[in-house]
C-alpha positions in Angstrom: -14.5 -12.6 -4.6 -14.5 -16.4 -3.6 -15.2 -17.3 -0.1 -11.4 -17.3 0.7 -10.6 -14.2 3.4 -9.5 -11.0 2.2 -6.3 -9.1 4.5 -4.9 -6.0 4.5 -1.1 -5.5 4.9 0.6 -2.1 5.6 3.7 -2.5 6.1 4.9 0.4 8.6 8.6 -0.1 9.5 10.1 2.7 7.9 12.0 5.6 9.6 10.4 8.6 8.2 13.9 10.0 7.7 12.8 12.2 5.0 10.3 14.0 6.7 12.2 13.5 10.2 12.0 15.3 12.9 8.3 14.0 13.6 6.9 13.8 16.9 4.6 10.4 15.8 4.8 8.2 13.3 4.3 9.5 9.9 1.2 7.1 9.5 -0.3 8.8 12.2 0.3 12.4 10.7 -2.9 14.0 10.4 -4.2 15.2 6.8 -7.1 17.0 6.8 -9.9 16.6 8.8 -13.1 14.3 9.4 -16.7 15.0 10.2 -18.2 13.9 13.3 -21.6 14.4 12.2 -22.5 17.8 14.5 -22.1 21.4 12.4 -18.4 22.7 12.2 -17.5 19.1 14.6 -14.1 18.6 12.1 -11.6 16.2 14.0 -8.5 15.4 12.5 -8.1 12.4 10.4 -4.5 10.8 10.2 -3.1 9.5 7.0 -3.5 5.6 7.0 -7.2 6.2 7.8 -7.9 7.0 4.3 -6.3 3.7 3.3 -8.2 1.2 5.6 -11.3 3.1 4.4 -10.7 2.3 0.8 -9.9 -1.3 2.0 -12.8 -1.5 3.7 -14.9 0.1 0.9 -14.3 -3.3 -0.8 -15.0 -5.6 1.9 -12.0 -5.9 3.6 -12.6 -5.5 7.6 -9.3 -7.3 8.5 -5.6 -6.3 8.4 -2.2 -6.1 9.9 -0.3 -2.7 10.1 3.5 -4.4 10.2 5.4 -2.4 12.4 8.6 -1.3 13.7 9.7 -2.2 17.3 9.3 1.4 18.5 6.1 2.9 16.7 3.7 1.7 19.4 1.4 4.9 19.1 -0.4 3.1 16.1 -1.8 0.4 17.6 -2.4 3.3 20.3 -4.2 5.3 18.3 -6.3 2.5 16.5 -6.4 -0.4 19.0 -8.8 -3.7 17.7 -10.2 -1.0 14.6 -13.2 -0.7 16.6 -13.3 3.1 15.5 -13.4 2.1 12.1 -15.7 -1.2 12.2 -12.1 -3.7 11.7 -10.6 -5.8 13.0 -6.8 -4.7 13.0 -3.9 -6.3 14.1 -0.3 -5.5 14.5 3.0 -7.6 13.7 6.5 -6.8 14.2 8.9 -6.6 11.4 11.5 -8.7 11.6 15.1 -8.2 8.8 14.8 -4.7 7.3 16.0 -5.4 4.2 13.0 -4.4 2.4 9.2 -4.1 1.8 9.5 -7.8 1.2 10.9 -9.0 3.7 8.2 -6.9 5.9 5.5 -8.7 4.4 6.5 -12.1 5.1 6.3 -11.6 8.5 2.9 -12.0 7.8 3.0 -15.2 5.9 1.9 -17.4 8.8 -1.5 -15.4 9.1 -2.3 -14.8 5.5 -1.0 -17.6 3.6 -4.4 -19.1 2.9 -6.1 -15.8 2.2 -6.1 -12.7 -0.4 -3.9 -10.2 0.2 -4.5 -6.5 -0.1 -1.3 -4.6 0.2 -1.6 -0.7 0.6 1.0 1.8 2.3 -0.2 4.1 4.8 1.9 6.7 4.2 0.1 7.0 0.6 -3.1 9.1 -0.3 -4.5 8.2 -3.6 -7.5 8.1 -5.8 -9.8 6.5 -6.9 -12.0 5.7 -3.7 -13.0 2.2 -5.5 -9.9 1.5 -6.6 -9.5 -1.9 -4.2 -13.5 -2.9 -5.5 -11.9 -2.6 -9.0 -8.6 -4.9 -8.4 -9.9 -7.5 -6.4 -12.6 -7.6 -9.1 -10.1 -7.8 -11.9 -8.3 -10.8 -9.6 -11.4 -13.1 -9.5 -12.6 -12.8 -13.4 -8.9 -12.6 -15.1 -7.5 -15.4 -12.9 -4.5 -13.8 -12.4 -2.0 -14.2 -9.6 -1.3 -10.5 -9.2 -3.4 -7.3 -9.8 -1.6 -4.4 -9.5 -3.5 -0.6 -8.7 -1.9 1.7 -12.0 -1.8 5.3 -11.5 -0.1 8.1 -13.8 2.9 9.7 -13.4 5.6 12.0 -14.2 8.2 11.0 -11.7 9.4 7.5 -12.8 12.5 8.1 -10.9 10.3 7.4 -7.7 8.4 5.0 -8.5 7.7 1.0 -9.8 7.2 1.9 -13.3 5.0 -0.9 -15.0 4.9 -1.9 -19.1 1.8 -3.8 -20.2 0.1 -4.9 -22.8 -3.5 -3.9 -24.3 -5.3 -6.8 -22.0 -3.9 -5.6 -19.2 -1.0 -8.1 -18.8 1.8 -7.2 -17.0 5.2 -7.7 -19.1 7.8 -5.8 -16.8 7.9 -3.5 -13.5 11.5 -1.0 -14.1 12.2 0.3 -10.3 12.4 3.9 -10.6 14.1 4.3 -13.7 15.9 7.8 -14.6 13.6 8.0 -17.4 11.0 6.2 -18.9 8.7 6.1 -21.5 6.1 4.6 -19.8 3.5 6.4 -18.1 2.2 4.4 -15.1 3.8 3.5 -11.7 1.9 0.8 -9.4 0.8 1.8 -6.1 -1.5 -1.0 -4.3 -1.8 -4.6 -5.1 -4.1 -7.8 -4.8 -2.5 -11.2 -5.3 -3.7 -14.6 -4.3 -2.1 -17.7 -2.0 0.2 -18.4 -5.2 2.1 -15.4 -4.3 2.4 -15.3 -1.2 3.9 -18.7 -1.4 6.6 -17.4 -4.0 7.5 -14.8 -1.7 7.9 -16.8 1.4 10.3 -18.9 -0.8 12.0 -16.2 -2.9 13.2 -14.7 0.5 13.7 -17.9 2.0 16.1 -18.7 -0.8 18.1 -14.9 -1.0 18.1 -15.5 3.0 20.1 -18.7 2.4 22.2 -17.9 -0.5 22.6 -14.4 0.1 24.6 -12.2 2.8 21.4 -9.4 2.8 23.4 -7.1 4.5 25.8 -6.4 1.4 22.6 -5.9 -0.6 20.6 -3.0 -1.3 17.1 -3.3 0.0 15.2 -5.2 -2.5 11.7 -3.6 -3.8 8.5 -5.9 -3.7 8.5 -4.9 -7.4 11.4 -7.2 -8.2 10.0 -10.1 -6.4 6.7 -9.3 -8.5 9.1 -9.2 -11.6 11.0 -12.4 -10.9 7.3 -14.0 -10.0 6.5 -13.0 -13.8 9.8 -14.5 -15.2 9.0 -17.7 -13.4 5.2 -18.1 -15.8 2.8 -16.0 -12.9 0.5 -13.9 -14.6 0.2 -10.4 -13.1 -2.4 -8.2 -14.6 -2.8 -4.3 -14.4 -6.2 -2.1 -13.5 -5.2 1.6 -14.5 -6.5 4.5 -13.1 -6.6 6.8 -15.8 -7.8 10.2 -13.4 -6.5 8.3 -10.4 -3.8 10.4 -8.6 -1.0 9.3 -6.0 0.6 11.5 -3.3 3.3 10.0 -0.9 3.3 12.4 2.0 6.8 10.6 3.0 8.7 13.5 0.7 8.4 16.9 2.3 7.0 18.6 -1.1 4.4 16.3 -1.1 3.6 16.3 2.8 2.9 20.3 2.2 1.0 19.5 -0.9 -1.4 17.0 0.5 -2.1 19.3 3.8 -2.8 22.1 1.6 -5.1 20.6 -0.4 -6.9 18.4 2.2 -7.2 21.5 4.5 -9.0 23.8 1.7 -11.3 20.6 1.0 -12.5 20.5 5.0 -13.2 24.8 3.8 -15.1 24.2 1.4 -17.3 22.2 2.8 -17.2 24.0 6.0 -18.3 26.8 3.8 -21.4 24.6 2.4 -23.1 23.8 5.7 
């Protein structure tokens, strides 16, 4: 990248109702386990770890979880990211109207930099799959890169159309049905948006009586971003997979599966 900063944002303010009743924050559940170097010394390793890894896999050692007033045992459990060699920070949500609107709390601190958005609650693959957008955002110019993975649920998810390049024509929020076959999960965007998000919301804010809206998906402010001439590219992960262990099917699926990895390897040593 240029020498402008790179930041993380998770954005942490949701209730967990799905998977409620939990005694910590979903972002702290633990999903499998990690090795502390000394034979059969397995530890568990909490779900939002496995995102700032992959952040920091490309670089990035600095990012805000934005948080609800209430989940305090984050920053209790991470602190200044010393454990994991970043420098981590924590912000207060302010309207809960929406990803969105979580986001811009951030604007003050990240207005001049890159911004790497990832949700802690997610597990997904590839492990390079930040190197790869942020890579895409520097030699396509683009305002927005957005992390493409498959699936067959469109119904949950930002479904994305786009063309051969790699050009983003239109993101469908979980659609009924769909012929498309790729849903975004992370993105990269530069200054540009952040600015068109500060003033989007800004604007609804004004205009708008928010609380006899629905809660509006970053997707559509990516989509009304494109309408207004910003050019939002695509990097798709062909293999990549994408597990959100907020749904209780996929909260078994994802301990199941990290639990038999930790014995296997168990088994190797």
């Amino acid at each position: 990248m240029s020498d402008r900063q790179i930041i993380g944002l998770l954005p942490a303010g949701g209730q967990a109702t799905r998977i409620s009743p939990l005694p910590i924050s979903k972002e702290l559940y633990p999903i499998g386990f990690q090795d502390f170097g000394v034979k059969s010394n397995w530890r568990p390793k909490v779900v939002s770890q496995y995102l700032l890894e992959k952040m920091q896999l490309a670089g990035i050692d600095k990012a805000y979880f934005i948080l609800r007033s209430g989940k305090w045992d984050i920053p209790a459990y991470f602190g200044d990211g010393t454990m994991l060699s970043m420098s981590l920070g924590y912000l207060i949500m302010g309207l809960s109207y929406g990803v969105p609107f979580t986001l811009d709390q951030a604007y003050p601190f990240v207005q001049d930099a890159v911004v790497a958005l990832g949700f802690p609650d997610i597990l997904f693959q590839p492990e390079d799959a930040y190197v790869r957008i942020l890579t895409r955002l520097e030699v396509s110019n683009a305002d927005v890169v957005l992390g493409l993975f498959p699936t067959d649920k469109p119904q949950k998810a930002g479904m994305v159309d786009f063309d051969d390049q790699g050009r983003v024509r239109l993101i469908i929020e979980k659609p009924r049905q769909s012929d498309l076959h790729y849903m975004w999960g992370i993105a990269v965007w530069t200054p540009a948006f952040t600015q068109f998000l500060h003033e989007y919301l800004t604007t609804l804010k004004t205009n708008s009586n928010l609380s006899q809206l629905p809660e509006i998906p970053i997707g559509d402010v990516i989509q009304a971003a494109i309408n207004k001439g910003f050019h939002v590219e695509a990097e798709a992960f062909p293999d990549g997979t994408y597990l959100d262990i907020g749904t209780p099917d996929d909260l078994v699926r994802a301990v199941q599966h990290f639990a038999a990895l930790a014995g296997e390897e168990d088994k190797l040593r």
